[in-house]
Backbone as CSV, one residue per row, in Angstrom:
resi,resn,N_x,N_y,N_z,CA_x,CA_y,CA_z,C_x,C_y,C_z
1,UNK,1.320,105.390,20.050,1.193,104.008,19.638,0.355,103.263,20.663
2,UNK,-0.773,101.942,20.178,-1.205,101.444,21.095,-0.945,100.080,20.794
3,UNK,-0.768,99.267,21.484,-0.490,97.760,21.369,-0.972,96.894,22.707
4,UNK,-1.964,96.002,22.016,-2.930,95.394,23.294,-2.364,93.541,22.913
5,UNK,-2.067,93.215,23.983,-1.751,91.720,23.899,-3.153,90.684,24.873
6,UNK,-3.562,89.865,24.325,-4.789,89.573,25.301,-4.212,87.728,25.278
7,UNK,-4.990,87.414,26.565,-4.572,86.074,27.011,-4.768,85.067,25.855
8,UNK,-3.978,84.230,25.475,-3.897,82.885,24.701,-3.639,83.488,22.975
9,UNK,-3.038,84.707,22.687,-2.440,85.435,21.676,-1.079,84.967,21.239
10,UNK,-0.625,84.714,19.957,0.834,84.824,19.615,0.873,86.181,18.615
11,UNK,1.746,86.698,19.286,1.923,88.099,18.506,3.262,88.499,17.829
12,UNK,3.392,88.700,17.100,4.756,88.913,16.348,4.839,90.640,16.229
13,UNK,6.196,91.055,16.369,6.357,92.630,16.299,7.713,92.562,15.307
14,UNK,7.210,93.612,13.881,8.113,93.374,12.877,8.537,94.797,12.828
15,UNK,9.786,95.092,12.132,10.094,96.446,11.672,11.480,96.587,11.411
16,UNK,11.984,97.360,10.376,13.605,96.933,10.238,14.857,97.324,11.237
17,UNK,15.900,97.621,10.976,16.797,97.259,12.070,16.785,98.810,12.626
18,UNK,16.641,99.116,14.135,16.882,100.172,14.553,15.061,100.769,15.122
19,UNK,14.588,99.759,14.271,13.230,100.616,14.308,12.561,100.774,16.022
20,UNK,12.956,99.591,17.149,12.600,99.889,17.989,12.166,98.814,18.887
21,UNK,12.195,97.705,18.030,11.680,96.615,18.710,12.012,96.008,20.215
22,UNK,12.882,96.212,20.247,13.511,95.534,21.252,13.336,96.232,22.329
23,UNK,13.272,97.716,22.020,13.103,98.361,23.121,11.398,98.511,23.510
24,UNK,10.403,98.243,22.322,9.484,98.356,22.967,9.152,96.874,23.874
25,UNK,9.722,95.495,23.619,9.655,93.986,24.358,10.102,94.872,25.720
26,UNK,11.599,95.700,25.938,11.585,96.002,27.600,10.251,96.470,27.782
27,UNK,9.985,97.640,27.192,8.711,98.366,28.029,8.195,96.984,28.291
28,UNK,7.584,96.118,27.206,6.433,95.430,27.863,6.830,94.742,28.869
29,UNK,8.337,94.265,29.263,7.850,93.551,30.315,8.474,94.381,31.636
30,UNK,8.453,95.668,31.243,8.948,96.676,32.430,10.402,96.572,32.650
31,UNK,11.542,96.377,31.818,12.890,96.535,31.527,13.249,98.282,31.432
32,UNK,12.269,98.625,30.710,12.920,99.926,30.376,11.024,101.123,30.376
33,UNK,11.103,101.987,30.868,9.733,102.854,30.875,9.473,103.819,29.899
34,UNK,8.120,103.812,29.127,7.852,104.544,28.268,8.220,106.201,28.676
35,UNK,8.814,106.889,27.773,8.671,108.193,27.958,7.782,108.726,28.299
36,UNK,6.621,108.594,27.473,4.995,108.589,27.827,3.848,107.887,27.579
37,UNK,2.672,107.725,28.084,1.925,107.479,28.085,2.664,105.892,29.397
38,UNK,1.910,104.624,29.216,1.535,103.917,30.630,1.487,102.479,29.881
39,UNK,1.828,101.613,30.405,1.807,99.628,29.989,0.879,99.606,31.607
40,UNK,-0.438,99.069,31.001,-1.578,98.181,32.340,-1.409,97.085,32.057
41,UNK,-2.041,96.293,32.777,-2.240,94.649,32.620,-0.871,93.852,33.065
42,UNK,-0.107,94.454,33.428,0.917,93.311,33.389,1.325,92.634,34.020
43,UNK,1.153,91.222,33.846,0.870,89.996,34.456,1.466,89.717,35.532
44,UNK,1.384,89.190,36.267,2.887,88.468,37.514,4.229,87.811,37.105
45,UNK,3.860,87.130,35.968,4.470,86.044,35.533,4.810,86.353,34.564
46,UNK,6.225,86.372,33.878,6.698,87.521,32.690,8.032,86.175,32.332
47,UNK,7.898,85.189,31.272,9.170,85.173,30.734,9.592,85.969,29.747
48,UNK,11.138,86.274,29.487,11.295,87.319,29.109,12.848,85.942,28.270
49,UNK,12.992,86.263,27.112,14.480,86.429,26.597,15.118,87.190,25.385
50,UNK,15.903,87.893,25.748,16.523,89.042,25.539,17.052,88.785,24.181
51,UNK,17.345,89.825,23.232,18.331,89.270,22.274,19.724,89.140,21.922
52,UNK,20.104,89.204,23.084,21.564,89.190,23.447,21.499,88.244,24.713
53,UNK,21.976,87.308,25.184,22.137,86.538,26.531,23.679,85.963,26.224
54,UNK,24.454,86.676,27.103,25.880,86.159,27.044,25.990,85.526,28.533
55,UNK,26.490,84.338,28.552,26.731,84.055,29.999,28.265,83.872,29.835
56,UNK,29.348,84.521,30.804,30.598,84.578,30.928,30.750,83.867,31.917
57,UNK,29.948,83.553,32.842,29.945,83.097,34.499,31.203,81.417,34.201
58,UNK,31.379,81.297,35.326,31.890,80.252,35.435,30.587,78.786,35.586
59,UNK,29.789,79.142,36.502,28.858,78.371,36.898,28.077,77.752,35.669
60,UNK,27.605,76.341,36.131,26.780,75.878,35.172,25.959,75.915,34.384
61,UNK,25.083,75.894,33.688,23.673,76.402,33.369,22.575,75.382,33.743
62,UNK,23.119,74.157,34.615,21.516,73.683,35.420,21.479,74.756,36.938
63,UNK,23.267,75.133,37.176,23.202,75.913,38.627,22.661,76.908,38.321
64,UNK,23.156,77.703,36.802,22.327,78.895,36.887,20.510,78.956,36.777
65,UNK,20.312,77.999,36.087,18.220,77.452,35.618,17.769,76.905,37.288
66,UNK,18.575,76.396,38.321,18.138,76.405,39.605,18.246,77.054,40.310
67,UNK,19.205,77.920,40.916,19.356,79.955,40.525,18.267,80.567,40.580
68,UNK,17.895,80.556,39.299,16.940,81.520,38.849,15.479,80.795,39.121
69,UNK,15.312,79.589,38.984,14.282,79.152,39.218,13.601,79.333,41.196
70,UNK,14.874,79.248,42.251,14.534,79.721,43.325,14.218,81.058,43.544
71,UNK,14.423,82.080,42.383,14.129,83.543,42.021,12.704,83.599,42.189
72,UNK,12.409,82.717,41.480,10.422,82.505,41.056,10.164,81.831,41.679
73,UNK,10.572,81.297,42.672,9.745,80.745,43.883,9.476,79.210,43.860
74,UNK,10.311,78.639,43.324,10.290,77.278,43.261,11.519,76.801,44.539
75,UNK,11.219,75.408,44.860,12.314,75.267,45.464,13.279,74.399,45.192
76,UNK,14.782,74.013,45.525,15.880,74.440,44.507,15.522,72.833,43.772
77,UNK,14.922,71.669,44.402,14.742,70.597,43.554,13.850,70.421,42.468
78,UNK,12.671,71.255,42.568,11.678,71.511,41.885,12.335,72.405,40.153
79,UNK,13.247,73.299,41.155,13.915,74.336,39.946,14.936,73.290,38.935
80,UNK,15.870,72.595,39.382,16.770,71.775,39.039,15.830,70.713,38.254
81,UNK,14.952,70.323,38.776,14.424,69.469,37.539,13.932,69.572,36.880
82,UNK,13.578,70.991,36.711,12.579,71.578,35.785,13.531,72.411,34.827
83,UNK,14.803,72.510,35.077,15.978,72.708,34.124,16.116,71.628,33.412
84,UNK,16.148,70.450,34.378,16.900,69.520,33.389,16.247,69.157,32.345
85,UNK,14.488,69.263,33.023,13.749,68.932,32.032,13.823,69.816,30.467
86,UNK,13.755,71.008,30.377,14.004,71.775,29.397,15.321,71.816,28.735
87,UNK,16.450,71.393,29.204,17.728,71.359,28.356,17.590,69.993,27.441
88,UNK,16.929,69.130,28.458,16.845,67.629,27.492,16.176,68.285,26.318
89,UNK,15.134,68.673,26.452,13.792,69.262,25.495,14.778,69.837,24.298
90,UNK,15.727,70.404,25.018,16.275,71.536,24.060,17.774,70.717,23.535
91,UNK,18.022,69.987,24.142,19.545,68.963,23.694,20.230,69.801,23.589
92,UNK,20.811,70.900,24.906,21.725,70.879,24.931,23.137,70.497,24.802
93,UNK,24.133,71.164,23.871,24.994,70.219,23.768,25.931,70.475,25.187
94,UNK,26.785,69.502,25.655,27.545,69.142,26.722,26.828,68.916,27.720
95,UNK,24.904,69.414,28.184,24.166,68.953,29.328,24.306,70.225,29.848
96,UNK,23.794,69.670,31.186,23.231,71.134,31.736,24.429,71.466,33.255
97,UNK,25.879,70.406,33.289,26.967,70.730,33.631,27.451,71.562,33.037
98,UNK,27.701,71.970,31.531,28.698,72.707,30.869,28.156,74.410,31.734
99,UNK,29.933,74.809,31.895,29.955,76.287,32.280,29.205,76.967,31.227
100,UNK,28.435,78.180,31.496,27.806,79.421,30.773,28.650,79.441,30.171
101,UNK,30.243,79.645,30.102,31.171,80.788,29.306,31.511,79.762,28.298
102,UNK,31.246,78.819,28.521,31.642,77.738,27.417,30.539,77.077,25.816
103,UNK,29.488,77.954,26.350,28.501,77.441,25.201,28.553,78.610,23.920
104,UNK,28.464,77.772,22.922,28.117,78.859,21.553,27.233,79.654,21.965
105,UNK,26.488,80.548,20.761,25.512,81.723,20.838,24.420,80.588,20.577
106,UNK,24.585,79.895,19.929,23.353,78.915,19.648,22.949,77.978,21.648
107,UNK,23.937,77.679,22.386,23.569,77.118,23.232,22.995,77.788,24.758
108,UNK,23.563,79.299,24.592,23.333,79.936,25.223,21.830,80.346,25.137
109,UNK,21.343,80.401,23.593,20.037,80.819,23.529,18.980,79.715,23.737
110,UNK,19.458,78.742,24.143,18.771,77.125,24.511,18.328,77.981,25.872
111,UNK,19.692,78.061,26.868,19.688,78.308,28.521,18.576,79.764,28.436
112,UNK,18.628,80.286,27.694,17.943,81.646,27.706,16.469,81.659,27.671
113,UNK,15.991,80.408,26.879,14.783,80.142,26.723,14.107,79.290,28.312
114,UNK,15.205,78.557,28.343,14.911,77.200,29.662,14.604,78.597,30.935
115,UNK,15.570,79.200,31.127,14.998,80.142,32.044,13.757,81.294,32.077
116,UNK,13.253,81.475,30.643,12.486,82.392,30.681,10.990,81.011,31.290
117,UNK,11.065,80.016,30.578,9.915,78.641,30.880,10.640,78.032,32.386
118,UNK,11.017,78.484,33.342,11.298,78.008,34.480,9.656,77.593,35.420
119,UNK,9.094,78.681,35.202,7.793,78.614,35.703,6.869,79.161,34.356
120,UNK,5.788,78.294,34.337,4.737,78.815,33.686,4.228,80.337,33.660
121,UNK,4.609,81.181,32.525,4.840,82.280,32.125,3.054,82.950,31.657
122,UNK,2.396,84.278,32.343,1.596,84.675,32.114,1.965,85.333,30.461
123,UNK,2.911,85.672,30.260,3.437,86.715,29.458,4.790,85.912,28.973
124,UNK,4.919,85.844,27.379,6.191,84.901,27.580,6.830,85.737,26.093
125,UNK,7.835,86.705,26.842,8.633,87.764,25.574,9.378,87.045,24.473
126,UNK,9.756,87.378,23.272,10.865,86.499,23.046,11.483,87.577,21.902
127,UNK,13.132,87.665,22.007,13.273,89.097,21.299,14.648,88.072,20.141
128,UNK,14.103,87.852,19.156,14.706,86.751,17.896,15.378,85.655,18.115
129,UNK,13.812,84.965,19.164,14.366,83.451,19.495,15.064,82.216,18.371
130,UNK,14.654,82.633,17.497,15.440,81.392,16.861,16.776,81.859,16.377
131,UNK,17.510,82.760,16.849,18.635,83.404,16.371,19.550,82.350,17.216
132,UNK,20.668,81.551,16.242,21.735,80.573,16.489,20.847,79.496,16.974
133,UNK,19.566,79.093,16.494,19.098,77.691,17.087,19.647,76.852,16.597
134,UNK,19.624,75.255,16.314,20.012,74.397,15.755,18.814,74.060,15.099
135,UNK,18.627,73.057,14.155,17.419,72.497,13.642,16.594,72.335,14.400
136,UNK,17.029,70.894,15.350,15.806,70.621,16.193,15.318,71.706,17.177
137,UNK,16.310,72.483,17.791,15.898,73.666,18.459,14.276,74.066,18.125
138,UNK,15.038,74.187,16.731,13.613,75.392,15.968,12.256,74.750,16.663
139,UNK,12.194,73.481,15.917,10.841,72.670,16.512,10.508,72.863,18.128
140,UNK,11.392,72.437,18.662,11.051,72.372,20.050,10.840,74.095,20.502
141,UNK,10.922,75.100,19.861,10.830,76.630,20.507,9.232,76.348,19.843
142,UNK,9.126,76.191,18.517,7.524,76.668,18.154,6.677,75.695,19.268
143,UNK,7.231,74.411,19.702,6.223,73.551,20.647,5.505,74.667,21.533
144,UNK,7.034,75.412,22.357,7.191,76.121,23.455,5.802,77.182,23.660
145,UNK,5.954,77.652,22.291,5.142,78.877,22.106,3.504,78.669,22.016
146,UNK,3.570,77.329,21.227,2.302,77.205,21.350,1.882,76.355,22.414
147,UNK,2.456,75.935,23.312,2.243,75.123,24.733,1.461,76.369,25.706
148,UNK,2.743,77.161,25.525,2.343,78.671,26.435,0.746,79.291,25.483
149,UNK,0.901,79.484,24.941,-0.904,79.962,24.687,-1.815,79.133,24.706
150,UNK,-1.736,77.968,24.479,-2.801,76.840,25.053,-3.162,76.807,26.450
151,UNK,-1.947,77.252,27.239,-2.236,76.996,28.506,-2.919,78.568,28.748
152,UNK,-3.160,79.260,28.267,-3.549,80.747,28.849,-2.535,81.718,28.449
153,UNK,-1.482,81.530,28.210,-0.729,82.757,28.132,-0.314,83.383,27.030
154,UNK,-0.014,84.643,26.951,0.234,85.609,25.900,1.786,85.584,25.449
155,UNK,2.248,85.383,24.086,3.389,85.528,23.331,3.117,86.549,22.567
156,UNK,4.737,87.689,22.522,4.806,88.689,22.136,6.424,87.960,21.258
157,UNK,6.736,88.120,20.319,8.073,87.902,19.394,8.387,88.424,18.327
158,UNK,9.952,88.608,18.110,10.598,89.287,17.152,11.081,88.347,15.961
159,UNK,11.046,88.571,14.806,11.761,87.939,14.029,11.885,88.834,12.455
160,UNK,12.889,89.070,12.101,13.065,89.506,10.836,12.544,88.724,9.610
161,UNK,11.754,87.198,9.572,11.621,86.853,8.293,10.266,86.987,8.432
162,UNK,9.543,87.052,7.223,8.069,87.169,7.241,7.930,85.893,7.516
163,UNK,8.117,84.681,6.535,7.921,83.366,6.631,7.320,82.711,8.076
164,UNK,8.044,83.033,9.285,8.343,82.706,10.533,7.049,83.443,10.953
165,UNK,7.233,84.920,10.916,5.992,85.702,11.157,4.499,85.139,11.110
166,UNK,4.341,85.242,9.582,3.430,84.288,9.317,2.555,83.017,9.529
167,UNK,4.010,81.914,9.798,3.564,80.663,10.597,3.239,80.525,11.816
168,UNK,3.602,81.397,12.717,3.885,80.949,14.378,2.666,82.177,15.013
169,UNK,2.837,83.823,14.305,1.760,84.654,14.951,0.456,84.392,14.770
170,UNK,-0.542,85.002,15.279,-1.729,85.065,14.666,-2.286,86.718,14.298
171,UNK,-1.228,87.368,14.560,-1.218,88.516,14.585,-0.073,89.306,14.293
172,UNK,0.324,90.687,13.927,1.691,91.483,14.283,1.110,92.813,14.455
173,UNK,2.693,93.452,14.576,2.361,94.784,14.966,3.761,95.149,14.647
174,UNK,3.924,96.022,13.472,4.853,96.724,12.273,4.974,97.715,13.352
175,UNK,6.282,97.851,13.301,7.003,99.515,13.902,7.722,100.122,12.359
176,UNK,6.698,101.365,12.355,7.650,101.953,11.256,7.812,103.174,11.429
177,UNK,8.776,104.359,11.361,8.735,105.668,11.720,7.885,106.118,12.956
178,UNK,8.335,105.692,13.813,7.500,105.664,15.475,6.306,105.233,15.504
179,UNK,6.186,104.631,14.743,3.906,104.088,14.353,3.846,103.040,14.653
180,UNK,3.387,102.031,15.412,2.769,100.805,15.689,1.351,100.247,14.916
181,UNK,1.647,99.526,13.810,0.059,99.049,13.361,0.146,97.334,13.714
182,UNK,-0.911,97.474,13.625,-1.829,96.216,13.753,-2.197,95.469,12.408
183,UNK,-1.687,94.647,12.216,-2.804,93.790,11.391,-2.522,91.971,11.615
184,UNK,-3.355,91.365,10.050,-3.602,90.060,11.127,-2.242,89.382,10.587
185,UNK,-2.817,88.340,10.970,-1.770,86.900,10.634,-2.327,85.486,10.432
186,UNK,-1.905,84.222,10.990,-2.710,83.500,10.580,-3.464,83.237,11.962
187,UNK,-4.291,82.394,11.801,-5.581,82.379,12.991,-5.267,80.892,13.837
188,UNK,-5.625,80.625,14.920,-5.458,79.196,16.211,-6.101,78.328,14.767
189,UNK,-5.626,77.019,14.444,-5.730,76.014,13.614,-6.427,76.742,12.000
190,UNK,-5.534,77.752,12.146,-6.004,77.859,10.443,-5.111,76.961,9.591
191,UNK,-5.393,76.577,8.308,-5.251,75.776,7.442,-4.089,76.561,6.861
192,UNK,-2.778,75.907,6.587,-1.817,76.725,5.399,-1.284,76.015,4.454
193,UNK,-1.016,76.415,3.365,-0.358,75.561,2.300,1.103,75.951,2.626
194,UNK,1.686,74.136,2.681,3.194,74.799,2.135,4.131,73.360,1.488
195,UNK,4.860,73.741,1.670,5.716,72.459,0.642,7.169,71.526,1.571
196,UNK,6.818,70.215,1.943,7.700,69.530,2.904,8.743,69.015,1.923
197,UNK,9.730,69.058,2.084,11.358,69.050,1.517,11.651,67.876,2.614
198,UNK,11.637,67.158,2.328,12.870,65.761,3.242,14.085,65.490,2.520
199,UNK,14.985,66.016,3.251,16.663,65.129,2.658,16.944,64.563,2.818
200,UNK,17.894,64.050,2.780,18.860,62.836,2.986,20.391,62.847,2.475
201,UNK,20.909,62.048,2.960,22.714,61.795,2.506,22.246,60.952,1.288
202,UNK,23.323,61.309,0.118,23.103,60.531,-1.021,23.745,59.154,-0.628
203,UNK,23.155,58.559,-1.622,23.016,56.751,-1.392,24.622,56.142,-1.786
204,UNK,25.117,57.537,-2.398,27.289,57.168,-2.770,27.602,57.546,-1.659
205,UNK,26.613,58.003,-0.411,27.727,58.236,1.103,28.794,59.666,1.636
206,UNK,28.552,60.173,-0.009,29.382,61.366,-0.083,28.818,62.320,1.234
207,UNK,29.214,63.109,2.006,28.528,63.515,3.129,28.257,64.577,2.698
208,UNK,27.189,65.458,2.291,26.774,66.726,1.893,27.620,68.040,2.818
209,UNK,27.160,69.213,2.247,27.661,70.365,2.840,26.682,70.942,4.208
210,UNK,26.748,70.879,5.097,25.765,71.440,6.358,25.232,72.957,5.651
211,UNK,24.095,73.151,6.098,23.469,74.025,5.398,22.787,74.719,6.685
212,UNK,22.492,76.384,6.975,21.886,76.874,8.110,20.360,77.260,7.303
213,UNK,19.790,75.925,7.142,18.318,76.311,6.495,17.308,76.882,7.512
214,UNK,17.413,77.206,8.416,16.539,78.046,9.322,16.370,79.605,8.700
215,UNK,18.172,79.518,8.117,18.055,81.122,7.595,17.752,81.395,6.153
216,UNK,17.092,80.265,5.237,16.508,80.850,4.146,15.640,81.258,3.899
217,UNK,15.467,82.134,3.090,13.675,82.579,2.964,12.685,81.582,2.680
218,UNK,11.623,81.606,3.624,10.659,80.736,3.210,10.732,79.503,4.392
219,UNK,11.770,79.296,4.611,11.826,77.906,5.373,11.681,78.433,6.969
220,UNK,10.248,77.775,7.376,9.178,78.248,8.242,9.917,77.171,9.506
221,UNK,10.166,75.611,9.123,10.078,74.926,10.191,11.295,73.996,9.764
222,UNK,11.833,73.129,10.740,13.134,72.418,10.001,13.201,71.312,11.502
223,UNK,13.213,70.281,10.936,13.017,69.269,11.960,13.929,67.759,11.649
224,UNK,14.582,67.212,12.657,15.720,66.239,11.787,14.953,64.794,12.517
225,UNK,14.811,63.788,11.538,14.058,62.801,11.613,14.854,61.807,11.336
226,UNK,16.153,60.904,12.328,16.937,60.048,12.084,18.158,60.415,10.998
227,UNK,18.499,60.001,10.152,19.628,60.694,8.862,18.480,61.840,7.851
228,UNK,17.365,61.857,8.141,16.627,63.097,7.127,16.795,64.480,7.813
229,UNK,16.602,65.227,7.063,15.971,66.912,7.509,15.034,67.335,6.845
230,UNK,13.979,67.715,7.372,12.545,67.898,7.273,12.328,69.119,7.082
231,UNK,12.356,69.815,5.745,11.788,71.303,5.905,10.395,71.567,5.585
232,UNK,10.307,72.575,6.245,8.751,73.254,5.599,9.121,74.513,5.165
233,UNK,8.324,74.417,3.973,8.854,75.827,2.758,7.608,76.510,2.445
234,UNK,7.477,77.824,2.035,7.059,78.681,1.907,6.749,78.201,-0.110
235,UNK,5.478,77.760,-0.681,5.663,77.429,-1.933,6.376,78.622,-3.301
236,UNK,6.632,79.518,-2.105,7.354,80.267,-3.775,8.704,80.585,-3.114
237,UNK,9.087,79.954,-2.339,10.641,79.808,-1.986,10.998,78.619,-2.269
238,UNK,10.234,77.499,-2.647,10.635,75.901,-2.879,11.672,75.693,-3.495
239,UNK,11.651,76.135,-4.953,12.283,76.165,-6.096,13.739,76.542,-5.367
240,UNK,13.946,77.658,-4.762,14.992,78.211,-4.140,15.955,77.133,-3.247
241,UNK,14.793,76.309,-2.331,15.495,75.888,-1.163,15.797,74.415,-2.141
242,UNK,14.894,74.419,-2.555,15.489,72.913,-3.478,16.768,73.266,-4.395
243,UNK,17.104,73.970,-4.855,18.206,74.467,-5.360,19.366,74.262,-4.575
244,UNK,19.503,74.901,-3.609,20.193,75.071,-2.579,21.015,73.613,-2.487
245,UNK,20.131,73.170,-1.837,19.699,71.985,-1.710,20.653,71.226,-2.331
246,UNK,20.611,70.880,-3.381,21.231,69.665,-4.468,23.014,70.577,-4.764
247,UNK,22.463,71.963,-4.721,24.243,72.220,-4.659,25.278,71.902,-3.963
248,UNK,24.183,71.759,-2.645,25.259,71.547,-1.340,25.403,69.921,-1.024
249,UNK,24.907,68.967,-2.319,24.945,67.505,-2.363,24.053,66.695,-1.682
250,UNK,23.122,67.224,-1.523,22.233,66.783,-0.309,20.952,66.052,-1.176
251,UNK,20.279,64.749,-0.971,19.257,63.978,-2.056,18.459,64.433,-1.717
252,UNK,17.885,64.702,-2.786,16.162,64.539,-2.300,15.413,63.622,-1.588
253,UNK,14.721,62.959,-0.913,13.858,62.069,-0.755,12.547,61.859,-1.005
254,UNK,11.866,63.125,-0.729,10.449,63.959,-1.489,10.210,65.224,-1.041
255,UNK,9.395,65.596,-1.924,9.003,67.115,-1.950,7.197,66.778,-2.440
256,UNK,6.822,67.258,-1.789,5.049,67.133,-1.365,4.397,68.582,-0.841
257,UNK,3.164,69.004,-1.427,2.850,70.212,-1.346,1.392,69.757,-0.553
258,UNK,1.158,70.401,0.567,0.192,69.805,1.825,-0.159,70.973,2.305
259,UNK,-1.232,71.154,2.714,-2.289,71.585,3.477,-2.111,71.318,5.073
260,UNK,-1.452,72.273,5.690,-1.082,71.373,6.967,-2.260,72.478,8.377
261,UNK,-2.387,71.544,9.457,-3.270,72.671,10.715,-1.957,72.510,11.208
262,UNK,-1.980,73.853,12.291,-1.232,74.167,12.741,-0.562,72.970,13.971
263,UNK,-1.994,72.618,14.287,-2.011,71.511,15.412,-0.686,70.325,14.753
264,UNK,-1.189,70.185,13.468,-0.846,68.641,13.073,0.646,68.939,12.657
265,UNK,1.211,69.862,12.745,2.698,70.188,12.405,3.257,70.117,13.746
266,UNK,2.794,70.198,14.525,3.655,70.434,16.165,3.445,69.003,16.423
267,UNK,2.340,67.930,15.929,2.494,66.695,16.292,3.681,65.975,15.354
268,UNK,3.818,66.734,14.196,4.998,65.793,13.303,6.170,66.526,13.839
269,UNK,6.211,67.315,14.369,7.536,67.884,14.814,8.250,67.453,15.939
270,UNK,7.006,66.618,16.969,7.207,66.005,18.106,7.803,64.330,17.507
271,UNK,7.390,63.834,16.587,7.552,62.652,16.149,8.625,62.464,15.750
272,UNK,9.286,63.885,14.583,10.313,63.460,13.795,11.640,64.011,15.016
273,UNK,11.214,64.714,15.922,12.666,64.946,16.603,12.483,64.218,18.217
């Protein structure tokens, strides 16, 4: 297998469960060593988050993001505010006092991210970052990703939905029966069609059913804008998520089918959350 990642790349690595993924993210960032053949190029600067991050510790997660941030060579005030800065980013719930052992799987994978972005990352892994995000999460990880390749650096990520694949890579690389291929994805400000879903609480007050729309098919982006939730849909999953949708009591507000750049979605994503 060959797999080349080059500076200012988002790369997505797909394949079903077992197929290997995870273990080829160690190789790349030197976690675990190929049987054979050799990984060159690899950078100084490696964020890495795992797809499992359990913290049991007693300690905080700004003590642990200043911790780790004096790891990489910051020093401990520089590290500490550059935690705090990323948990705000990420709204942590309880702040960046709450013990490790005390956060959901969803908050833990907040701290998991804040530490891999402690320092500006040559190489920035991510092994099914949006797994237990919250809504706004979602937004603020795609910022992440495309912050890091603007600035120079290479993203390598896992995700089981195509949808996600699609929107965020510009590229993948399928593991299937030990084979690594290549093909494309979408391109730095290519143009995509898709379909924006805004909800709302109905106007009788009734409080709808919470819904984990990150995990439906199709729904690429999900962003909460005051009492709305903002999806972006995949146009032949619409029908689906709008369905959904009205079962679980939730109004419509509009549904609009747009032409969006990639650019101009990370600016409405910054706006609405």
């Amino acid at each position: 297998m060959d797999m080349e990642v080059v500076t200012g790349d988002v790369r997505a690595v797909v394949g079903s469960n077992g197929s290997g993924k995870s273990t080829l993210l160690r190789i790349l960032v030197g976690l675990s060593q190929p049987t054979t053949g050799s990984v060159s190029g690899r950078p100084p600067r490696i964020g890495y988050v795992p797809d499992r991050f359990t913290g049991h510790d007693r300690i905080s997660a700004i003590s642990y993001l200043t911790h780790m941030g004096r790891i990489r060579g910051l020093s401990g005030s520089a590290a500490r505010a550059r935690g705090h800065q990323l948990l705000e980013r990420l709204s942590l719930v309880g702040g960046g006092n709450a013990p490790l052992r005390t956060l959901s799987k969803g908050n833990a994978q907040k701290v998991a991210l804040a530490q891999a972005l402690l320092v500006q990352p040559d190489l920035l892994v991510l092994d099914e970052p949006w797994s237990g995000l919250d809504a706004s999460a979602h937004g603020v990880l795609a910022e992440f990703i495309d912050e890091v390749a603007a600035q120079g650096g290479a993203v390598v990520f896992t995700d089981h939905r195509e949808a996600i694949t699609q929107t965020h890579a510009r590229g993948a690389y399928t593991i299937s029966d030990g084979r690594v291929t290549s093909h494309g994805g979408r391109h730095a400000g290519s143009r995509t069609s898709m379909v924006e879903l805004v909800l709302t609480v109905p106007p009788t007050g009734v409080m709808p059913i919470e819904v984990d729309w990150s995990a439906l098919p199709g729904v690429t982006d999900t962003a909460q804008r005051g009492g709305e939730v903002v999806l972006r849909v995949a146009p032949e999953h619409s029908d689906a998520v709008l369905l959904t949708a009205l079962q679980h009591r939730w109004s419509v507000a509009s549904l609009a089918g747009a032409v969006y750049e990639a650019s101009c979605w990370a600016d409405a994503r910054r706006t609405a959350l």
